[in-house]
C-alpha positions in Angstrom: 98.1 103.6 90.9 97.8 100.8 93.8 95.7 98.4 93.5 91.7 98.1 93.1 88.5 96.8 95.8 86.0 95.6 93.1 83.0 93.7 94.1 82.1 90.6 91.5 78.6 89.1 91.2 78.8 85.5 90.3 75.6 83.4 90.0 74.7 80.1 92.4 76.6 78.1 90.2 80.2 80.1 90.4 80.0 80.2 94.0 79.3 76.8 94.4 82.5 76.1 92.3 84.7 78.6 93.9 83.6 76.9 97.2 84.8 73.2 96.2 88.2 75.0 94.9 88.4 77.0 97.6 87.9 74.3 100.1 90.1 71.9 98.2 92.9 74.4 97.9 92.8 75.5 101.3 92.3 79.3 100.1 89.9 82.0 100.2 87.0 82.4 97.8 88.1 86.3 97.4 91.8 85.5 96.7 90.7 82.6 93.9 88.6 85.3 92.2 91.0 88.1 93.0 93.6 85.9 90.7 90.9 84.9 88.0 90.5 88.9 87.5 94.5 89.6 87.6 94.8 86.7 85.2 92.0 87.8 82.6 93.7 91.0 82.5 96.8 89.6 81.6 95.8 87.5 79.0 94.1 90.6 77.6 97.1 92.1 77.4 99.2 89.2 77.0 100.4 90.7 73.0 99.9 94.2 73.3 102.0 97.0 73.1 99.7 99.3 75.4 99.6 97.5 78.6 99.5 99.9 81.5 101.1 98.1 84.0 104.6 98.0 81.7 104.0 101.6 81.1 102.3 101.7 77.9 99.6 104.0 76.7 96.3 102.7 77.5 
């Protein structure tokens, strides 16, 4: 599988905060949440034996 378009709701509050970052970092809103979502996943994942992505059974 390649990879995923997901659209992410995030309240006033988020986006304000992904703005700052964003702005501070010189990056795009859409690649700081793309990496928040890739990171979650691995952390998820982070002891498991199943993970998809290294072939396991999910």
């Amino acid at each position: 599988m390649t990879g995923r378009l997901l659209s992410v709701y995030v309240d006033a509050s988020a986006a304000k905060r992904l703005a700052a970052i964003a702005e501070e970092l010189g990056r795009d809103i859409e690649e700081l949440a793309a990496c928040s979502v890739e990171e979650a996943a691995l952390i998820y994942f982070k002891h498991r034996k199943d993970d998809p992505a290294k072939g396991g059974d999910a």
